[in-house]
N, C-alpha and C positions, 0 to 999 in steps of 0.2 A: 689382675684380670678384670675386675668390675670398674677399675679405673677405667681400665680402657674401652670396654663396652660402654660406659656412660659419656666416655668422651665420642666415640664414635655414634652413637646415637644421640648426641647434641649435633653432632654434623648435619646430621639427617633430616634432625626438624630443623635445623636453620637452615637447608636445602627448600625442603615444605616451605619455610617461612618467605623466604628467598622470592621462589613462585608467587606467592600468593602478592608480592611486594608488585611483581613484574608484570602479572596478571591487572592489578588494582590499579599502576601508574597509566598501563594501555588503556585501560577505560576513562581513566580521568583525562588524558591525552587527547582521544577521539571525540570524549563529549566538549573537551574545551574548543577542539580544532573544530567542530560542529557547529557549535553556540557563534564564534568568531565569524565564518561565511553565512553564518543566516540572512544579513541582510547584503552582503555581496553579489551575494548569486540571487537575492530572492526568494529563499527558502521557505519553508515555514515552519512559522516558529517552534519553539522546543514545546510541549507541555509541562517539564519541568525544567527551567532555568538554572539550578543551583545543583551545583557538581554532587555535594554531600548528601542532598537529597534524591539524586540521582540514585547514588551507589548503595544508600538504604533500603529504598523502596522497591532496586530492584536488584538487590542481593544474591539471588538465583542465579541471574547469570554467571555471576563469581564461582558460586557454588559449583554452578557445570562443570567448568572447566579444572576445578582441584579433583570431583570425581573423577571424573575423566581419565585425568595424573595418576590417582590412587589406583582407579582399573587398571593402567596399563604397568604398573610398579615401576612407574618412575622412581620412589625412592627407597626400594628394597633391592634394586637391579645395580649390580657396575658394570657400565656401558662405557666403550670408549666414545670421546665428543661427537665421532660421527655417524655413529650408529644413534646414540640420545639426541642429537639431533632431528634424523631421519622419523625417529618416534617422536618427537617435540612434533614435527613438521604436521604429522597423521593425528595425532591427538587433538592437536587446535583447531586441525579441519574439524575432527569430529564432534569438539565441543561444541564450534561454530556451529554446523549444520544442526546439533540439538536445539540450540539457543534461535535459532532462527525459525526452524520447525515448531519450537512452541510459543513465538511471536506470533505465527498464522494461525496456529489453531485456537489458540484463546485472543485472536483479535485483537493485539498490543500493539497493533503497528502505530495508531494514533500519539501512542503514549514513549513509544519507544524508537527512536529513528536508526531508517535501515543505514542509513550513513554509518554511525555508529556498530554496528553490528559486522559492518565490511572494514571498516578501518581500524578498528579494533586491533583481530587479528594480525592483521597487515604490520599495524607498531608493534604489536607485539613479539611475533616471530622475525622484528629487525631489528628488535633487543636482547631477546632473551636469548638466542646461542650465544653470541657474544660475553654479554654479561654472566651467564651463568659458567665459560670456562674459564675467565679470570676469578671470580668467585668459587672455583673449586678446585685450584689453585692454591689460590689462599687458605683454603680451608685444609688444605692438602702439607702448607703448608708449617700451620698451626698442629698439625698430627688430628686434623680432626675428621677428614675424608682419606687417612690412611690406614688399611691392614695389614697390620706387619704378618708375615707369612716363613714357615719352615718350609723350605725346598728342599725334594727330595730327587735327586737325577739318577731315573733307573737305567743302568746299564747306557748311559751318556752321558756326554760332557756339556749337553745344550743346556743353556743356563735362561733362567726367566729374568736376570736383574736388570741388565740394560732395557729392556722391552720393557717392564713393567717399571720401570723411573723415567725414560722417555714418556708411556703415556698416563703421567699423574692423573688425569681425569679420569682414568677408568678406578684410583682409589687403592692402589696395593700396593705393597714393597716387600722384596724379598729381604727380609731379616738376617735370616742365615741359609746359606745354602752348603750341603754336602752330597756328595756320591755315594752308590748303594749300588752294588752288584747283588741281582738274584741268581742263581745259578740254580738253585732246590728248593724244596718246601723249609728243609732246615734254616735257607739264608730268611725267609721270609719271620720267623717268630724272633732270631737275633734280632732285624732291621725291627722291628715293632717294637719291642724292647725299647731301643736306641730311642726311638721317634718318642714314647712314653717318656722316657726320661727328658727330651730336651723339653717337650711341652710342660712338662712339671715343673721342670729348673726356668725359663724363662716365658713362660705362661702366652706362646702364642696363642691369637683363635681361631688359627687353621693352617691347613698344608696345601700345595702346592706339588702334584707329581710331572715332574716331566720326564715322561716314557718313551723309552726308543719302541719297544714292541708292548701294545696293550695289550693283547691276544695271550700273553702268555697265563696262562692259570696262577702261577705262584703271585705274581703282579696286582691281577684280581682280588686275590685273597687279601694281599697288605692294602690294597687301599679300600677292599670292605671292612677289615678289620679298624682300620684308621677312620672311618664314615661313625665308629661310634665313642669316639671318643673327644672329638673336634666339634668346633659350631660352623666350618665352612671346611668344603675340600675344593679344588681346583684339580682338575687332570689336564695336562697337555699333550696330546699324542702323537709323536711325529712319527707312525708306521703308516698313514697313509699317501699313498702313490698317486692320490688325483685329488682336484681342488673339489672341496663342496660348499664353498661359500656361499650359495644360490641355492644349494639342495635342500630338496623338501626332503622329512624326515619322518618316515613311519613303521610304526613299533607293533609288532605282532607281539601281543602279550603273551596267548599262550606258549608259542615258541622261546618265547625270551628271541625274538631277532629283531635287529633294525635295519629298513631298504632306506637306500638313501638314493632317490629319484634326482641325479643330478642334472642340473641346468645346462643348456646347450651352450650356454653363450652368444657367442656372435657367429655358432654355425649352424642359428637356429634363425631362417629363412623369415620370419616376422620381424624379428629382431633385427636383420638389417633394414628390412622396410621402414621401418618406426627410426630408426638410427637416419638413413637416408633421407626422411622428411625435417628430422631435425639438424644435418647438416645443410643442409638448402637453407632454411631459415637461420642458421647462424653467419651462413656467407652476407648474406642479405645487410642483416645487423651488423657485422664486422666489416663491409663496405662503406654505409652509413656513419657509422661513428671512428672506426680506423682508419679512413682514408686518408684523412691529412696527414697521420703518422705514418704510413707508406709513402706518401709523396714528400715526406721529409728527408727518410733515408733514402729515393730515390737521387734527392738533389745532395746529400752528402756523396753520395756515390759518384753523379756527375762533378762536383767539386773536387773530388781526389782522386778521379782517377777515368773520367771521362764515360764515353758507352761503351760495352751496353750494360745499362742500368741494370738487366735483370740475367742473372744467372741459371740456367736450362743444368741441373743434374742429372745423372742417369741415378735413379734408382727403382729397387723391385716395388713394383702393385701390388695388386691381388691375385694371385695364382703366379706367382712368379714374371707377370707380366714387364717388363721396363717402360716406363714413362719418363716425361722432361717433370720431373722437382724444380721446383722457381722459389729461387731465392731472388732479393733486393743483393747487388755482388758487393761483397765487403774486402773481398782478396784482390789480388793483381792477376790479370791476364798470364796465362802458363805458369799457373800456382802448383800444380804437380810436380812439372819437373824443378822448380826452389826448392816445394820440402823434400824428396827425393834427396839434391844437392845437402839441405838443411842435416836433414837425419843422418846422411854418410859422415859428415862434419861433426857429428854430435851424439855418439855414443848414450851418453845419458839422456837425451829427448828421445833415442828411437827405441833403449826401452821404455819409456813410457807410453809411447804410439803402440807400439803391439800390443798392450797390456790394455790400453784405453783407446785404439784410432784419434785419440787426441791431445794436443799438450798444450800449456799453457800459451793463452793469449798475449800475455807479457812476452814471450819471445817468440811467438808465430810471426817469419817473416813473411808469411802472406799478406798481411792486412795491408789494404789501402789506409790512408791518410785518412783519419777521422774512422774508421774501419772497428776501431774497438768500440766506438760508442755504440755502434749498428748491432755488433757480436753480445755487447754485454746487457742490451738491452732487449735483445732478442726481434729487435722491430723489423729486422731483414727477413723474417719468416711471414711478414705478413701479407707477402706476394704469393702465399700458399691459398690464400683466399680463391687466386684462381684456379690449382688445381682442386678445390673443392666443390666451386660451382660446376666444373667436368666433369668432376665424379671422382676422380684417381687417386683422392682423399679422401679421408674423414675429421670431424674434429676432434675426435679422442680417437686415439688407436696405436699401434707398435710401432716405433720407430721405423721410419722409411729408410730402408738398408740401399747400401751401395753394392753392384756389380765385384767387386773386388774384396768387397767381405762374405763373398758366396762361400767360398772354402772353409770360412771362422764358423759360420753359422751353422755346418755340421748336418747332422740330425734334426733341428730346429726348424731348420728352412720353410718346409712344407706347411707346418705347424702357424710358423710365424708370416707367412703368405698367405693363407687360409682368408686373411680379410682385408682390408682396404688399409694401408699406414695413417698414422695421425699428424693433425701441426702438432697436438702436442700427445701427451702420453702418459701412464702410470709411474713407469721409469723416471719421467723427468722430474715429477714430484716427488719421490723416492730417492732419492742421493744422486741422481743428475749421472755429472761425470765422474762422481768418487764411484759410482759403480765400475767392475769389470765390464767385460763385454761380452762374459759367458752369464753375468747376475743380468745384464738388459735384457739377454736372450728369453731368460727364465721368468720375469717381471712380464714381458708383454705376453707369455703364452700364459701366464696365470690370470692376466687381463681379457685374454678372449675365452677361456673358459669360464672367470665370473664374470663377464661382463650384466652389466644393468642400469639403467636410466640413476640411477642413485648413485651409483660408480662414476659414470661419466661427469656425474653435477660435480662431488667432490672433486675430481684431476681437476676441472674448468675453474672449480673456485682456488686451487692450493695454484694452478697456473697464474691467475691474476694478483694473489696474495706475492707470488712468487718474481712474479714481472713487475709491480711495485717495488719493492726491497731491493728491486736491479742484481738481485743476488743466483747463485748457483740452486739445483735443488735440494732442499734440505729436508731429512728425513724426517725430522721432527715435528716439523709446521702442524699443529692441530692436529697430533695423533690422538 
């Protein structure tokens, strides 16, 4: 056991050290890139010239920013990448604005250039997520950023191991996992027992409960009982019925109760305002710099298979509404009735269609000539630009469902109509098409009940990570 805590708390200051590496390269960075245009642009000159005496004299600034880390428990916290990022992101502002605030009040602008002070940041935060999830990784995989963990599955079969080894950054591994039925108080001092013993026989330093029903009293008691004899607990409670991933959380002490004020999402009237101002300006930009990639697949299209270039689908809006979805066409004219023909022909693709609305590309005899380049690259979608500048999109949002999958979508419907469809989506960074069509269902409505400016960044960056790699959505990418 002390092994293992001294290995895991070397992780940790070489975590600290890590930073402080990343923090020190970014300032040597800005003052070099600083020093370099001085006489390009005109500038004026440094007061201090030499990088070393820079970084002595003004040591504080360093300083800020490790406080800062240490305020916010950067390295007492296991965060998955993109949650420690989002806090990376808040923290550097805030170091920033300290660092800058005490530029003006003690009059150090002379001595200290605000160039440096904005660009800083700037390299900084376009290194250090990066660098720091492959370096905890490694560290992850040295056993030096992992806790090995007793699982204990009360009254289910939901297991932590796949989730918690997909996302090594967050730092844990389930060791060993067994099933535990409470049924009485009696099950509950046997199960403690059991859990005693395996921590004495292989010396975890913490447990892991994943609970079907938290609420039940006996459940309570074993994992108060378990709170004193461990140095970490983990609870996982899959008894609640609605997302609270946005939920503020406030705890009436004397009652012992906690209200969880959960977040509207995207049927909270500002929140699509703020979403709308930021769709307009991504059209704008994605016109700008993706056009030529549009007019590319436009002309493979005219190549194989003539006009018209741009494909008008029916699918549902917002409130149920039908609009024309525009694709770049990558299929052949009266592609319905082929796969119609396709699937009577082929037993084994039409269960795949029910199960997924789609089969593989390798034998879809829709495609136009040249048509899978268009499909696998997803560039046919970026004719959605115009339904975005309409309005009839958004750039994050639930897949835009077809008239013909009304009946599939059930009870959903209303739910998953509620907001504007996306070019892209939660779903599609999450397992794409290995998902069902009843998991899309369930992925976009858990999307517009968390929705958040933070949520949306992430789908747009695992989107571009994901159109890169020309690959399917994989669930894994930077969990």
């Amino acid at each position: 056991m002390q092994s293992l805590k001294r290995k895991l708390w070397a992780g940790k200051v070489s975590i600290f050290a890590f930073d402080l590496f990343l923090v020190l390269l970014s300032f040597i960075g800005a003052f070099l890139i600083r020093r370099a245009i001085t006489s390009i642009f005109s500038l004026r000159p440094l007061y201090i010239t030499d990088v070393g005496d820079f970084l002595l004299k003004n040591w504080w600034l360093i300083s800020i920013y490790i406080l800062v880390f240490l305020f916010d428990g950067a390295y007492l916290k296991n965060r998955t990448f993109w949650e420690d990022t989002r806090s990376l992101i808040v923290s550097t502002g805030l170091a920033t604005t300290i660092n800058f605030a005490i530029v003006a009040i003690a009059k150090l602008s002379p001595y200290i250039s605000r160039f440096i002070l904005v660009f800083q940041p700037i390299l900084f935060l376009g290194l250090a997520p990066l660098f720091r999830y492959f370096y905890r990784k490694l560290l992850y995989a040295l056993e030096l950023w992992k806790t090995p963990l007793l699982e204990l599955r009360i009254n289910t079969d939901k297991s932590l191991v796949e989730p918690f080894s997909v996302n090594q950054y967050l730092g844990y591994q389930v060791a060993e996992s067994i099933r535990v039925d409470i049924k009485s108080s009696k099950d509950v001092n046997r199960i403690f027992s059991k859990i005693k013993h395996i921590l004495k026989k292989e010396q975890y330093p913490g447990v892991v409960f994943s609970v079907k029903y938290l609420g039940d009293k006996n459940v309570s008691l074993l994992i108060e009982k378990t709170f004193f004899i461990v140095s970490k607990i983990l609870v996982v409670p899959d008894f609640i019925g609605f997302d609270i991933l946005s939920a503020h959380i406030t705890h009436l002490m004397y009652e012992n109760l906690f209200v969880f004020d959960t977040n509207k999402g995207l049927n909270k009237p500002i929140n699509r305002v703020i979403k709308r101002i930021i769709d307009i300006l991504a059209a704008i930009a994605m016109l700008v710099f993706l056009g030529p990639l549009l007019l590319l697949a436009m002309l493979i299209t005219f190549l194989g298979d003539g006009f018209p270039l741009l494909y008008p689908h029916k699918r549902f809006g917002k409130n149920g509404r039908i609009f024309k979805f525009l694709k770049v066409r990558s299929m052949v004219k009266d592609n319905d009735k082929i796969l119609e023909d396709f699937l009577a022909k082929n037993p084994k693709y039409k269960k795949i269609w029910d199960k997924y609305q789609k089969i593989p590309e390798e034998v879809d005899p829709r495609l136009i000539r040249g048509g899978w380049f268009i499909r696998k690259t997803h560039i046919d979608e970026l004719a959605q630009v115009i339904n975005l500048l309409k309005g009839d999109m958004s750039l994050v949002g639930p897949r835009p469902y077809m008239p013909r999958e009304r009946k599939l979508m059930g009870e959903y419907f209303e739910r998953v109509t509620s907001v504007k469809p996306g070019i892209t989506g939660l779903w599609q960074v999450s397992g794409g098409n290995e998902r069902t069509f009843k998991e899309r269902l369930q992925i976009d409505v858990w999307y517009i009940q968390n929705w958040s400016l933070w949520l949306d960044f992430v789908i747009i960056l695992k989107t571009i990570l994901l159109f890169l790699k020309h690959g399917k959505g994989d669930k894994k990418a930077f969990k």
